[in-house]
Structure formats: C-alpha cells, structure tokens
TORKOL-4160 file (C-alpha; in steps of 0.2 Angstrom, whole numbers, padded with zeros to 4 digits, m for minus):
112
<pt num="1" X="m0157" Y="m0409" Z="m0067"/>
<pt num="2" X="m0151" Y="m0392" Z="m0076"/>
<pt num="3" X="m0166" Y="m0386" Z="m0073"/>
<pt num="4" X="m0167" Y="m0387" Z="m0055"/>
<pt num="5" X="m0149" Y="m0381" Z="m0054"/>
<pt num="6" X="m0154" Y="m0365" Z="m0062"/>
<pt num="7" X="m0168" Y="m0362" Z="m0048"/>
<pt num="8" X="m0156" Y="m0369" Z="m0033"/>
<pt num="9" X="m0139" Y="m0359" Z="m0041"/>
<pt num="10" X="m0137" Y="m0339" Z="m0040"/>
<pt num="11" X="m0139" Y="m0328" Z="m0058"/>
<pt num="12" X="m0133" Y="m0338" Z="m0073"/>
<pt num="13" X="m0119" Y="m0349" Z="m0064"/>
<pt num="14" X="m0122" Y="m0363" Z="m0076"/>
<pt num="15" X="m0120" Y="m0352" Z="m0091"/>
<pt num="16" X="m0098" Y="m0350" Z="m0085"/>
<pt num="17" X="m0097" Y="m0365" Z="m0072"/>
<pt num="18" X="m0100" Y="m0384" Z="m0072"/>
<pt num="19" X="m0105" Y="m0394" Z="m0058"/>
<pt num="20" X="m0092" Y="m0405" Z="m0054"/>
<pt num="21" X="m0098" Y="m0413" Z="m0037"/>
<pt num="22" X="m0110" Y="m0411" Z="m0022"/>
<pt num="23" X="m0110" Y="m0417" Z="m0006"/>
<pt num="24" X="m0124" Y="m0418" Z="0006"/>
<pt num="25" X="m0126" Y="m0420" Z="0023"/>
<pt num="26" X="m0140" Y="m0419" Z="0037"/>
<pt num="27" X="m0136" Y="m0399" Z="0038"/>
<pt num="28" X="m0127" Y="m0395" Z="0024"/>
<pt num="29" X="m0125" Y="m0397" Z="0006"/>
<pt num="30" X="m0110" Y="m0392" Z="m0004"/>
<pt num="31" X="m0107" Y="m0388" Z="m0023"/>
<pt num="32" X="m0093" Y="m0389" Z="m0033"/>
<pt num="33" X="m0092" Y="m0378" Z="m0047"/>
<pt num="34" X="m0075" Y="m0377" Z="m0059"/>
<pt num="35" X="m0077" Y="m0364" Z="m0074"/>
<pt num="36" X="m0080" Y="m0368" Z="m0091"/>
<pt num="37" X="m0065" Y="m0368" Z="m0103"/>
<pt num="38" X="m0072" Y="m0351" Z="m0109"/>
<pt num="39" X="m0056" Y="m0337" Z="m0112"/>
<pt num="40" X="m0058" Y="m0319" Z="m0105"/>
<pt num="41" X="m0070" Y="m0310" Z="m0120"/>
<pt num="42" X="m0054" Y="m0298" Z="m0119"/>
<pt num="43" X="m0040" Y="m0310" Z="m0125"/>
<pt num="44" X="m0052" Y="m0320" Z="m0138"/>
<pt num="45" X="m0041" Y="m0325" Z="m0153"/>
<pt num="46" X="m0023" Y="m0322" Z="m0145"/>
<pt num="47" X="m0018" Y="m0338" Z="m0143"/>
<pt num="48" X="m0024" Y="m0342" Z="m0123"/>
<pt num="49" X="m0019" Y="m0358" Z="m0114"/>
<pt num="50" X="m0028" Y="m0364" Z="m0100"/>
<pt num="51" X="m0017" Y="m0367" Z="m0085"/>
<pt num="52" X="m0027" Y="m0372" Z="m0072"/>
<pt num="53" X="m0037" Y="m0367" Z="m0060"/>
<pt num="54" X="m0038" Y="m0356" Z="m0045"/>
<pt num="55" X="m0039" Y="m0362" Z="m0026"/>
<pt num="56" X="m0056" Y="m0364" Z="m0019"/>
<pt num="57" X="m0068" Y="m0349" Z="m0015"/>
<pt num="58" X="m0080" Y="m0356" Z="m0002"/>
<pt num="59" X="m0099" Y="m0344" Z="m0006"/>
<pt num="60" X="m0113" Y="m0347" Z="0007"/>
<pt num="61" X="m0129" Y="m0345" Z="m0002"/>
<pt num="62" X="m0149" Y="m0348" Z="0004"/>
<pt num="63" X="m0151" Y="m0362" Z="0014"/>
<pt num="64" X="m0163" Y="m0376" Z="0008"/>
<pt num="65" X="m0175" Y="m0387" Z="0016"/>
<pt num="66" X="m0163" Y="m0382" Z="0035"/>
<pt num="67" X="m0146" Y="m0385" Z="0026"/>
<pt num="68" X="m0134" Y="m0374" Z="0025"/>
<pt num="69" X="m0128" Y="m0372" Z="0006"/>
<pt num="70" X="m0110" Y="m0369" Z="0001"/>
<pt num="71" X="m0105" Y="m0366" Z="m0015"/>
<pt num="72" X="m0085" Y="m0369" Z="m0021"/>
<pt num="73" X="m0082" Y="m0362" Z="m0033"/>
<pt num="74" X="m0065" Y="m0363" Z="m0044"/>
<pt num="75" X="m0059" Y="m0352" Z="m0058"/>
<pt num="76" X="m0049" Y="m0353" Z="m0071"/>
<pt num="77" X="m0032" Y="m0345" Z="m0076"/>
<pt num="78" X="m0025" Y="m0344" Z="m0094"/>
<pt num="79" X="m0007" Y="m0337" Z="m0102"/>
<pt num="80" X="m0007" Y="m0326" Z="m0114"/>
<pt num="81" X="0006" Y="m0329" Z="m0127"/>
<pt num="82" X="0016" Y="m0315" Z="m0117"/>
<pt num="83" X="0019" Y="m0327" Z="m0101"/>
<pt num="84" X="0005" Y="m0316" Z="m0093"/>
<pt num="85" X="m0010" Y="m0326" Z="m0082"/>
<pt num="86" X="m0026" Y="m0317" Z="m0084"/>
<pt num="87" X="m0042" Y="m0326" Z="m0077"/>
<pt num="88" X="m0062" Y="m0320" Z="m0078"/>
<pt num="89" X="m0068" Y="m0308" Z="m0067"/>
<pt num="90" X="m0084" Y="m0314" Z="m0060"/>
<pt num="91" X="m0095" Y="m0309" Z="m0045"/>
<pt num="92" X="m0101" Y="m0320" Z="m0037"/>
<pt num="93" X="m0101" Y="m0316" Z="m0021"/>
<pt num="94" X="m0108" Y="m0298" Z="m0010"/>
<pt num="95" X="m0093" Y="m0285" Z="m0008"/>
<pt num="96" X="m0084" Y="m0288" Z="0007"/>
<pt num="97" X="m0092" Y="m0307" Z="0010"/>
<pt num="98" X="m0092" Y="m0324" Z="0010"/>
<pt num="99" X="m0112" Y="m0323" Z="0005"/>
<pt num="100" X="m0118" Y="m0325" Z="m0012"/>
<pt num="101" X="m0126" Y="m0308" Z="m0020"/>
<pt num="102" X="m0144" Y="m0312" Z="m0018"/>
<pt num="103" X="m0143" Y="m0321" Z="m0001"/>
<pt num="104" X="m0133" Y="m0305" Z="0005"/>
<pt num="105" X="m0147" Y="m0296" Z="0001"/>
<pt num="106" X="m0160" Y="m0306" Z="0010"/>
<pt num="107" X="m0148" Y="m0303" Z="0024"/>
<pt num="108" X="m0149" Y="m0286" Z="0023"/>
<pt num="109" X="m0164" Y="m0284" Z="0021"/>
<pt num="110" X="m0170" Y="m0291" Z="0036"/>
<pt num="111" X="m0157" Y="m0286" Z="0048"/>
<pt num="112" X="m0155" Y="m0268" Z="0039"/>
C-alpha cells in the first residue's frame, strides 16, 4: 500500500506525514494526512513538546480515474521550553492556492 501512496501522494509526503484516513466517493476521494512526530531540524535537542496539531488545510491534487482528489493535511505544533509554539514549514501547496505544487503546474501549463 505504501508504495502506491508514493506514486498517488505529491514529493515525499509520506516521509513527514502519515495517512490517517481516506474517504471515497463516486467523484471524489479524500486523504488525511497528520504529520509525523518529527521536531523542527532547528529546535532538535531543546526539549520540544508536541502540542497538537493545526486545523485542517484542504490541498486539491491530480484527479484519479474522474475523482476529484483532496488532501488534508494537518501539522503539527510544538513548545519550546520558552512557551514559544513553532511548527514545520512545509510546502505543500502552489503560492497563492489551494492546488498541490505539481497539479499546479499541470494547470499552468495548459492554460498558460
């Protein structure tokens, strides 16, 4: 199954995020992706607590087979021994969209 995850999901999202739940229906299918317990590289070794997660970021990405796929992704936060909340910076999704970065530029490239 992790193999056709990494064909179906955009870059290495299973290398940072787990699948957590999918939903399918006769035109669309949704993923849900959580982050792995992995701290910021940045804070390694300063004593970070997971706290959570974010709310949900909703990414469409290339459909399949006439679906519509979504993914929904959420990230995690973590306190630093400060108080501060700090959280991994990820792109996922195109500047300014709701469009994963590949699917984006499919987009573009056939509507310029």
């Amino acid at each position: 199954m992790k193999e056709l995850l990494d064909l179906i999901l955009p870059g290495d999202v299973l290398a940072f995020f787990e699948v957590v739940k999918e939903s399918t229906t006769s035109d669309q299918i949704d993923i849900y992706l959580d982050e792995k317990n992995i701290p910021p590289r940045e804070y390694g070794g300063q004593g970070v607590l997971s706290k959570g997660f974010t709310g949900t970021t909703r990414i469409q990405d290339f459909p399949l087979r006439g679906r519509s796929v979504y993914l929904h992704v959420r990230r995690r936060e973590w306190q630093l021994p400060s108080g501060e909340v700090v959280s991994n910076k990820f792109s996922l999704s195109s500047d300014g969209t709701r469009y994963s970065k590949e699917f984006a530029s499919f987009l573009k490239g056939i509507l310029g």
